[in-house]
C-alpha positions in Angstrom: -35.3 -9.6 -22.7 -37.6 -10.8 -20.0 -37.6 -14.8 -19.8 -41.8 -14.8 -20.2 -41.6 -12.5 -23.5 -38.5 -14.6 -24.8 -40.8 -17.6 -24.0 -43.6 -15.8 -26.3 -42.1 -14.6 -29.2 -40.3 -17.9 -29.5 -44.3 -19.0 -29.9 -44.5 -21.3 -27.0 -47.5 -19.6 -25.9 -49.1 -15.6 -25.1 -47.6 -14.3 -23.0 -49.7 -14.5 -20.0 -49.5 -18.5 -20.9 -46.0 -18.1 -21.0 -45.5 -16.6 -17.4 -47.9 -19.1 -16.3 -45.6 -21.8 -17.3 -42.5 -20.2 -15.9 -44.4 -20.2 -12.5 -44.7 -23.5 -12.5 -41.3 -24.6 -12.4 -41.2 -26.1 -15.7 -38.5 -23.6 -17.2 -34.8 -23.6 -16.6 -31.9 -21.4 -17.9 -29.0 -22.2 -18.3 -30.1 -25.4 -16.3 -31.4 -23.7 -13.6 -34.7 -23.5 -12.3 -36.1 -19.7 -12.9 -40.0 -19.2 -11.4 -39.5 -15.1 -12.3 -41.2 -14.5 -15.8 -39.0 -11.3 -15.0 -35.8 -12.5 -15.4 -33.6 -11.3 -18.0 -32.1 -13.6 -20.7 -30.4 -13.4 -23.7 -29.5 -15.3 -26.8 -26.5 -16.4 -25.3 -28.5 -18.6 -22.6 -29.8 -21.8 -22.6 -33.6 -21.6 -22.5 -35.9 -25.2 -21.8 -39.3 -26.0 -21.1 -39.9 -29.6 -19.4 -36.5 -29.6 -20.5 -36.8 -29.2 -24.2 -34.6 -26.4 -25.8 -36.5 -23.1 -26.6 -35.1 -21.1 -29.3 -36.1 -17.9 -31.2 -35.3 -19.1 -34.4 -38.8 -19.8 -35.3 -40.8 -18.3 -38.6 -43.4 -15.9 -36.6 -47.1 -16.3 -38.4 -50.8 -15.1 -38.4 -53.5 -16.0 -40.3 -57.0 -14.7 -40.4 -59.6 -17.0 -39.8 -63.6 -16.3 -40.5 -64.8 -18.6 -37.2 -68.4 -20.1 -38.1 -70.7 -20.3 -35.1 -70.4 -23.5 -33.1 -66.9 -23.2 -33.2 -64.8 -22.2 -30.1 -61.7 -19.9 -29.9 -59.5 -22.3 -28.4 -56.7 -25.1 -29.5 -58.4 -27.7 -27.6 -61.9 -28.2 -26.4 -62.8 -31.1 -23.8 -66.3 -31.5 -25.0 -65.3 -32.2 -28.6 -66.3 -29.4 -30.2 -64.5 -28.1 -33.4 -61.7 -25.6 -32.9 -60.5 -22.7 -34.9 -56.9 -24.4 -34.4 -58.5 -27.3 -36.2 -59.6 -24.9 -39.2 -56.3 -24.1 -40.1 -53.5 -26.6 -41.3 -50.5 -25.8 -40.4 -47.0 -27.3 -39.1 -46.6 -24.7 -36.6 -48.3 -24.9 -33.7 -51.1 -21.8 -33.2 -53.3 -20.0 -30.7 -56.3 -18.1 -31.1 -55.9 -14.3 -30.5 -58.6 -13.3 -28.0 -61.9 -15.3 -28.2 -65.5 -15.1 -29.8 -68.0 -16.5 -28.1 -68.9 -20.8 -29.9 -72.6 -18.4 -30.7 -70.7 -15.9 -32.4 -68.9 -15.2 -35.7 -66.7 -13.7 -37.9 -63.0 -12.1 -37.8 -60.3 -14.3 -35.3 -56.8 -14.2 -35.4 -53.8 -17.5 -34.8 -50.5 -17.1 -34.4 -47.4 -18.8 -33.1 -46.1 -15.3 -32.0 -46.7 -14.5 -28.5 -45.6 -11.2 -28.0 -47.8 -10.5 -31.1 -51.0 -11.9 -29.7 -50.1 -10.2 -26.1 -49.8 -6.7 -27.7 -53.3 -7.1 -29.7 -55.3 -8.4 -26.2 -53.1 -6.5 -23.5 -56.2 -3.9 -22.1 -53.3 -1.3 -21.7 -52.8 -1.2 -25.7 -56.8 -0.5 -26.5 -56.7 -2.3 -29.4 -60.5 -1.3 -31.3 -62.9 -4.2 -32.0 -65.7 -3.9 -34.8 -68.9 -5.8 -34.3 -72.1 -6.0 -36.9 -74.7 -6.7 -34.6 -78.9 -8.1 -35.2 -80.9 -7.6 -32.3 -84.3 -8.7 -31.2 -86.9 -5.8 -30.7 -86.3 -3.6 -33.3 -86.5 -0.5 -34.3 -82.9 0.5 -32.7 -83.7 4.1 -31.4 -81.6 7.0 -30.9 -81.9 6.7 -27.0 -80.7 3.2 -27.3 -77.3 3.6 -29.6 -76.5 7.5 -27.5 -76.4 4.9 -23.8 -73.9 2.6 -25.8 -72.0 5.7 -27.2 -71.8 7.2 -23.5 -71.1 4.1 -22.0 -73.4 1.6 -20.0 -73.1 -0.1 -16.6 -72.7 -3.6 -16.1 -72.5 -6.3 -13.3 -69.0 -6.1 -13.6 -68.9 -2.4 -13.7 -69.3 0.5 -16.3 -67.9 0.3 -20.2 -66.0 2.3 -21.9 -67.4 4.5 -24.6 -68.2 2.3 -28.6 -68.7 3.7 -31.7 -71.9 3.0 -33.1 -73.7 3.2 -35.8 -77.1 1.9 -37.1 -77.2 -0.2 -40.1 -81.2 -1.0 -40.6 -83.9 -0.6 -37.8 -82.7 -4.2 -36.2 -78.5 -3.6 -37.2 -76.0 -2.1 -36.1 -72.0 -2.0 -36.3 -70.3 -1.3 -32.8 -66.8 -0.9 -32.0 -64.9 -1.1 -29.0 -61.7 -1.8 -26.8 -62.4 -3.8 -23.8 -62.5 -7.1 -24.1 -64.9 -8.7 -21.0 -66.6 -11.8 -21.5 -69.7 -11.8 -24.0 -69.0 -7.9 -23.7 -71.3 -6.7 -26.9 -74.0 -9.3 -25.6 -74.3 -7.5 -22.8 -74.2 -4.0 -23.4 -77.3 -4.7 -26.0 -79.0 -6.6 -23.7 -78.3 -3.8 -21.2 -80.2 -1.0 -23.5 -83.2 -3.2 -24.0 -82.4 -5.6 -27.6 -81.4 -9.4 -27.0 -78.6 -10.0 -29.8 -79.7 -12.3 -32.5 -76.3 -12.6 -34.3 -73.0 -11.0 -33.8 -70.2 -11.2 -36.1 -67.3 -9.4 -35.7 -66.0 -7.6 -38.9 -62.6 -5.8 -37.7 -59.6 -6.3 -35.6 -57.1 -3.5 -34.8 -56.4 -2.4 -38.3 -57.7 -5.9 -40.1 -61.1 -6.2 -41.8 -62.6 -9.3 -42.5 -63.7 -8.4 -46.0 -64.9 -10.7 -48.4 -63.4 -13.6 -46.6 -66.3 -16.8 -46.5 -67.2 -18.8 -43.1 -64.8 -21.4 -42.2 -61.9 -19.7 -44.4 -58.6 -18.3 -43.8 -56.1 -16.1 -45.3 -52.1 -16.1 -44.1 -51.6 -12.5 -43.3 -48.7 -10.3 -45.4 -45.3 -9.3 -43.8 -46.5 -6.1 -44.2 -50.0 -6.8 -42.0 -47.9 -8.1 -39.6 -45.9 -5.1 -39.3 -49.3 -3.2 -38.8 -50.9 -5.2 -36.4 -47.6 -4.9 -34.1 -47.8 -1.7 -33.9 -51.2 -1.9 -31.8 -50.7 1.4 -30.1 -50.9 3.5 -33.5 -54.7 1.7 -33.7 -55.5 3.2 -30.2 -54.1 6.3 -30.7 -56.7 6.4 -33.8 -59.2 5.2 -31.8 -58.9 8.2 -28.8 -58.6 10.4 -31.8 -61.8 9.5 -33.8 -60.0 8.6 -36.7 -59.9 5.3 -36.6 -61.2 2.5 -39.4 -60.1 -0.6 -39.8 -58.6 -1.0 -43.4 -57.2 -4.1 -45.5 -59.9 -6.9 -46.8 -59.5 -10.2 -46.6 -59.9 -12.8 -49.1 -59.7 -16.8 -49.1 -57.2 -18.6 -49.6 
């Protein structure tokens, strides 16, 4: 196994974290310095970080989390703010799954496994994304939802096609795969309606459901199993078939 995936599923960090740490010199196997998150390891060696053992033993977990707006998708937040890490007690130390923007809500992910949370943000795996959405300047007209399903052009280049469908003349509920900054924001904005709210309702193959604001739900062995298997959700997703499935409820 490479040394930055050992690092992640033993839930140290994602794996891009992971790597990030190896990089800067702070891990060692087998007492020696490695700064390749490429190198191989194994059970048999001796893993450390700032030279405290790293071990795999660890019971991997996930919980959904319903993130109220104000909050931010991180573990710590400089200006004080509340965290989603804050929202759920836990011995284990967790990380947020991707982000939603403090403005938004709804469905977020924490876990201690990082090879879970790399192959569920990783843009290779095209993991789908399900947004309600109320915008400013209704009605929503056909010409407006067709740009979004064809794909619309942004400063940081074009998007990818989203599924789209209107709810009410100022609602919609968008999916997609990418995951750039304030990404939904922007492609409404770019088709002429300012969002109002946004509150993401799935992930991958995960619904939110009935689950309240501020809650969270620990997610079933058999969830997890799902959600690792992020390249059957794509494969849905080029297909057509796709819908997220499985509703939460609070715990």
């Amino acid at each position: 196994m490479r040394l930055g995936k050992y690092l992640a599923t033993a839930g140290v960090a994602s794996r891009r974290a992971s790597e990030e740490l190896i990089r800067a010199g702070r891990v060692t196997v087998n007492g020696q310095l490695v700064g390749d998150p490429a190198h191989d390891v194994s059970e048999a060696d001796a893993v450390a970080l700032d030279g405290r053992a790293v071990t795999q033993s660890l019971e991997r977990v996930a919980y959904a989390l319903n993130k109220p707006v104000g909050v931010v998708s991180t573990a710590r937040d400089p200006r004080g703010r509340p965290t989603v890490v804050s929202l759920v007690p836990s011995d284990t130390r967790l990380y947020p799954v991707g982000r939603l923007d403090a403005d938004s809500s709804g469905l977020i992910l924490l876990t201690n496994d990082g090879d879970l949370a790399h192959r569920l943000t990783h843009p290779r795996f095209e993991v789908p994304k399900t947004y309600e959405v109320v915008v400013a300047n209704p009605p929503l007209r056909g010409g407006a939802l067709q740009a979004l399903r064809a794909g619309v052009t942004l400063d940081d280049g074009p998007t990818a096609p989203a599924r789209v469908r209107r709810l009410a003349p100022d609602r919609m509920r968008i999916t997609i795969h990418e995951g750039r900054n304030r990404q939904v924001r922007r492609m409404c904005e770019a088709v002429g309606h300012r969002v109002k709210t946004l509150e993401r309702v799935g992930f991958g193959p995960l619904q939110l459901g009935r689950l309240p604001p501020g809650a969270y739900s620990r997610l079933t062995p058999e969830e997890l199993a799902t959600l690792a298997s992020a390249e059957s959700a794509a494969r849905r997703w080029r297909s057509g078939s796709y819908a997220p499935s499985g509703r939460r409820h609070s715990r």
